[in-house]
C-alpha positions, 0 to 999 in steps of 0.5 A: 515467474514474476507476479504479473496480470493486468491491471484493467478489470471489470468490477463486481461487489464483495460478498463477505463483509468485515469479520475481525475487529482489529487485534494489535499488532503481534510480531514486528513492532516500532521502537518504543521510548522509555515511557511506553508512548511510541516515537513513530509519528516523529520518525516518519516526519523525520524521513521527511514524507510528502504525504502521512496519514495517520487515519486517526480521525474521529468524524469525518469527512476530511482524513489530515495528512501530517507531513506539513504539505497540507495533502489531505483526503476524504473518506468516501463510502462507509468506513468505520472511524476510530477502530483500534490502530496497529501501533501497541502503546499509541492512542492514535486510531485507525480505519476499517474498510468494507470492501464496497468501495469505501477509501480514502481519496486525496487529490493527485500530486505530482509528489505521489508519482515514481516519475517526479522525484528522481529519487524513486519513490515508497510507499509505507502502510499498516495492512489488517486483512479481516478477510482471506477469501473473497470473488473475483474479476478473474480465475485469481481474484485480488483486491487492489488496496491501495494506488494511484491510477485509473484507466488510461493512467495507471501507475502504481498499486498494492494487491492482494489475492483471495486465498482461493487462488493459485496465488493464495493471500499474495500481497504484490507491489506494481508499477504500470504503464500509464496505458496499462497491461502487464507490470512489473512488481515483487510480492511476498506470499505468507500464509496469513491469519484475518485480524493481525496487522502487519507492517508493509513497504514498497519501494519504486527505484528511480529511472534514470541512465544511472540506475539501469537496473530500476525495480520494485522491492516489498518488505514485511515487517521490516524484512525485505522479501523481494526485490532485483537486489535479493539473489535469486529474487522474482522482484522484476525490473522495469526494463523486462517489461518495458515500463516508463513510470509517468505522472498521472492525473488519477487521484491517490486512494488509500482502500482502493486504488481506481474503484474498478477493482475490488477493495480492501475488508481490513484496516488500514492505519500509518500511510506514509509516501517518500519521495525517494527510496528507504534504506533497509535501516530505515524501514526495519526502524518502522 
């Protein structure tokens, strides 16, 4: 079955807080030049992204995105800054979330939404979870890590499950109705270790009369995990579930996605957004 649940819930607060510093990464890792400094800032402008946010800052507030577009966010909250990034040989830092609500907050565009391009859509994220267990809003209680929706405009997110539910430590990519309710996604489902980085993709396929068979594929350290183009797959498709991706005018959160929901204990480090879908070359690159 699918990975399906609602995507409006009520909020209540965390009760762990941040337990691991970050580690480094440990398994999948970018291609690294002859001198040992990484080149992954330059690939990711090279895929020409409409937003990257290397989550490097020292001082806040404003969180600089990289692409050239000038989309910039804030932090809001209580995050720490300059922790220890997921790239091994990379001087630039990352960012730890408490679980409170802290995020980053960048001004909606259109650039960040499936239905604009017409080349569909992915999303590109180092993810430290610091905490496996957490409450919930439901009998499965997940966080929503990163998105972009709000009620009554939903549209797309990452999720994370506590543990301690029937779906333990699932990390899903969804994409909504704009109303809401059921979506369609795919997931991958590993047993996980608090502390260690790994290396997240989603890729949103473009909907149009071409492409029939649009949906949502997630892969973990460069490995495709699922998806509608895997035999056998769970990755559902847009049209099961009748979703017709719209713009909305919900901001993009990196930590969080409408601060109705749980948000993410971890790190976050390396958001990238492209206005069309990756090809496995390219996301096995980093």
């Amino acid at each position: 079955m699918p990975d399906l649940i609602p995507a409006v819930c009520t909020r209540r607060r965390w009760l762990s807080a941040t337990a691991t510093a970050g580690l480094g990464l440990l398994g999948f890792a970018p291609r690294l030049s002859a001198a040992g400094s990484t080149r992954y800032r330059d690939r990711v402008l090279s895929k020409k992204p409409v937003g990257y946010w290397r989550l490097g800052e020292a001082t806040g507030p404003t969180a600089k995105d990289e692409s050239g577009f000038n989309r910039h966010g804030v932090f809001r909250g209580a995050p720490l800054l300059h922790q220890p990034g997921a790239l091994k040989h990379d001087d630039d830092a990352a960012i730890t979330l408490d679980g409170q609500g802290s995020c980053v907050e960048i001004p909606d565009d259109p650039a960040f939404s499936v239905a604009t391009s017409g080349k569909g859509m992915t999303v590109e994220v180092w993810m430290r979870p610091d905490a496996l267990d957490f409450p919930g809003d439901s009998t499965e209680p997940f966080a929503h890590w990163l998105g972009k929706g709000e009620e009554g405009r939903q549209e797309w997110a990452l999720r994370f499950y506590s543990r301690a539910t029937a779906r333990p430590n699932r990390i899903s990519a969804y994409i909504f109705n704009a109303a809401g309710g059921l979506g369609s996604g795919a997931y991958f489902q590993d047993a996980l270790a608090p502390g260690q980085w790994m290396h997240i993709v989603a890729t949103y396929d473009p909907v149009n009369s071409a492409n029939p068979k649009a949906g949502v594929s997630i892969y973990r350290d460069g490995v495709l995990r699922k998806g509608p183009g895997i035999a056998g797959s769970s990755g559902a498709l847009y049209s099961e579930y009748q979703i017709a991706p719209t713009h909305g005018a919900a901001p993009l959160r990196l930590g969080a996605r409408d601060l109705a929901h749980h948000s993410l204990i971890g790190g976050l480090d390396e958001v990238a957004i492209y206005p069309q879908v990756l090809s496995a070359v390219e996301i096995r690159e980093g």
